[in-house]
N, C-alpha and C positions, 0 to 999 in steps of 0.2 A: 362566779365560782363554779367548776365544774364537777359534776357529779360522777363523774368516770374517776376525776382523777383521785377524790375524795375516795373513791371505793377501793382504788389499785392501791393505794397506801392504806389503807384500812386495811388490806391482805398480805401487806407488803411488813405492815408493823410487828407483827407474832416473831417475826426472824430480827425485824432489826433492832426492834427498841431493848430488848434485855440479850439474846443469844453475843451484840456483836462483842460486848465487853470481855466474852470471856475468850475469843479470837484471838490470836495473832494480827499485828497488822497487814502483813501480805496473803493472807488466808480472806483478810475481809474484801479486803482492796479486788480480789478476783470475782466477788459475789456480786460489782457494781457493774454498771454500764460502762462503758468506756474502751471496753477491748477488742482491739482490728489488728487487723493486718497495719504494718510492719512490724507491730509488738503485740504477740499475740498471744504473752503472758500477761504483764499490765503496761500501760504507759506509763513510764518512769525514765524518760531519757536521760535524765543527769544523777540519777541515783539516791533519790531523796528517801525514799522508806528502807528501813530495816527494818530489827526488832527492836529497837529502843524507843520506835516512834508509837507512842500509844493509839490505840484505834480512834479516840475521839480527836484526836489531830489529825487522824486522816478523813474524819468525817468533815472538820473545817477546810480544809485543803482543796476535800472537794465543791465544798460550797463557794469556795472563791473562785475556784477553777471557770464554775456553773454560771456565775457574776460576770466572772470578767469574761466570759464566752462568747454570754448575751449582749454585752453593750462595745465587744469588738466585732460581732458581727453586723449590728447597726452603724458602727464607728467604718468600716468596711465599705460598708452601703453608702454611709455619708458623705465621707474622700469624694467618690464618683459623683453620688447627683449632686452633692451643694458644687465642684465647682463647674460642673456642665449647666447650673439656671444660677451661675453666681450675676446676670448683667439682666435676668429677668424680677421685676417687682414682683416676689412672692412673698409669701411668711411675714419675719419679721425685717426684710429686705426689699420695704418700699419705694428704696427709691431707685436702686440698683444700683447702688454705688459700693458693694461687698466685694473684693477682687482678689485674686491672686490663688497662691496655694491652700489647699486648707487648713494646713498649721494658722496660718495668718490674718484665718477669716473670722474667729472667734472676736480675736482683738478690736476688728471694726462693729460688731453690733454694738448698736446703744442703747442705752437704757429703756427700760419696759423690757426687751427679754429674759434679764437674769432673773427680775424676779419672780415670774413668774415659773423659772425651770426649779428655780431653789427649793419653790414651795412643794414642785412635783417630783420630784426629787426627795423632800423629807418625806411626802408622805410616800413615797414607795419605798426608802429602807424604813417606815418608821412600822410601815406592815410585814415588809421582811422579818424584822428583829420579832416581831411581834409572835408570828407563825412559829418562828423556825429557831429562837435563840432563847436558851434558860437564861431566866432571871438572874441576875450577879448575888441577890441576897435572898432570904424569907426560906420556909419550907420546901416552897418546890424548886430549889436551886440545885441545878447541877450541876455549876463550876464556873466560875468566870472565865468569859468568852468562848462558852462550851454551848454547844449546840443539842436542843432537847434529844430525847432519847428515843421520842417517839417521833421526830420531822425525821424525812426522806427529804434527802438533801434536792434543795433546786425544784422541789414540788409546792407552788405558792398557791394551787387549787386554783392556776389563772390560765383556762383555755377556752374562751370566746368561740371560735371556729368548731370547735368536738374534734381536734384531729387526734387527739391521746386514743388510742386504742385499746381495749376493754382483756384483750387477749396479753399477761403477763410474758409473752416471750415478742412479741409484734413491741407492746412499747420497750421491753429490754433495748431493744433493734434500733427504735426512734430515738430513746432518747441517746445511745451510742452514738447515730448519725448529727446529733443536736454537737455532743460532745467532739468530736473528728472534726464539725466545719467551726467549731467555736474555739477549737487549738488553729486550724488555717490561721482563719481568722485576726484571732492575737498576732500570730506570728506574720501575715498582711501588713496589719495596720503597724508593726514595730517596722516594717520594710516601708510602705508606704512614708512613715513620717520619715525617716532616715533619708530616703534619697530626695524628701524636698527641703530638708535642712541642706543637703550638699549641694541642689544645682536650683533651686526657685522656682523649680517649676513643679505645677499640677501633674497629677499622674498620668491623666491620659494624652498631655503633651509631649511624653516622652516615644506613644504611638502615634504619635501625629493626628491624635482626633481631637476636631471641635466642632462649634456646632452647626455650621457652614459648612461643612462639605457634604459630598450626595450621602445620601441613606446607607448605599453600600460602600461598605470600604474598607480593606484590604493593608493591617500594617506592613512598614516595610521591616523584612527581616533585615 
């Protein structure tokens, strides 16, 4: 657990656990992380926020966003290396018989991996919910499927490395940047899987890499 980032939301909570309810929701939506260039009022391409959207829906919104950011840019990473060591004995692909595109690679592991992802997997949303989500009943309930009033969305107090920065406008900056490669990202991996549903092939077969040819190498436009 990290102590930076424990404190940057400790300074971050004054504004958001009680001010943001009485916001507008595009008033609050501007206060977050997330704004760049090409939109450089909010990210909102398909027009989802008004005013009728209450602000703790945008406070969910964004924590899916933050979710699904994180595990398309692993899913991103993955496409590429699992199918460039899909014929070497690693992991849980001892024998090296896992092939083909990554859609279809899933399908071939056998058993002993799922379960031991399932269990890591529960416990990591079982600590998500835990952190970041009010209870659905009892006293300290904030609403079913409502997200406490005092979590800072996508802050699970989990940075190993120290790279969270102490300076409130440097991490603004970061987590933006987290935010920018984790929409690529999604929208990568929605392209990725799409064109190996159409043609069967691995991604970087379509640049003509694999893992036989020299170091350097040059696709063909």
């Amino acid at each position: 657990m990290s102590l930076k980032l424990m404190n940057n939301a400790v300074t971050r909570r004054g504004v958001s656990a009680k001010a943001f309810r009485s916001q507008d929701s595009m008033t609050y939506l501007k206060t977050l992380p997330g704004i760049s260039q090409p939109f450089p009022n909010v990210f909102d391409p398909v027009g989802l926020v008004d005013d009728t959207v209450p602000v703790v829906e945008i406070r969910r919104w964004r924590e899916s966003e933050l979710v699904h950011s994180r595990v398309a840019m692993l899913a991103a990473v993955g496409f590429l290396v699992g199918e460039q060591v899909e014929d070497i004995p690693v992991f849980i692909n001892f024998e090296g018989d896992i092939t083909g595109p990554a859609i279809n690679q899933f399908q071939q592991i056998r058993q002993g991996f799922w379960e031991p992802l399932l269990i890591a997997i529960g416990l990591a949303e079982s600590y998500r919910v835990a952190v970041g989500w009010s209870p659905p009943i009892g006293s300290d309930s904030e609403g079913v499927n409502t997200l406490k009033d005092d979590y800072e969305m996508g802050n699970l107090y989990f940075d190993p490395l120290g790279l969270a920065p102490t300076d409130p406008a440097a991490l603004m900056e970061m987590q933006t940047k987290e935010l920018n490669n984790g929409r690529l990202a999604m929208i990568a991996v929605a392209g990725f899987t799409a064109q190996e549903l159409v043609d069967k092939k691995g991604i970087l077969e379509h640049w003509g890499v694999v893992r036989d040819l020299p170091e350097v190498f040059v696709p063909e436009v």
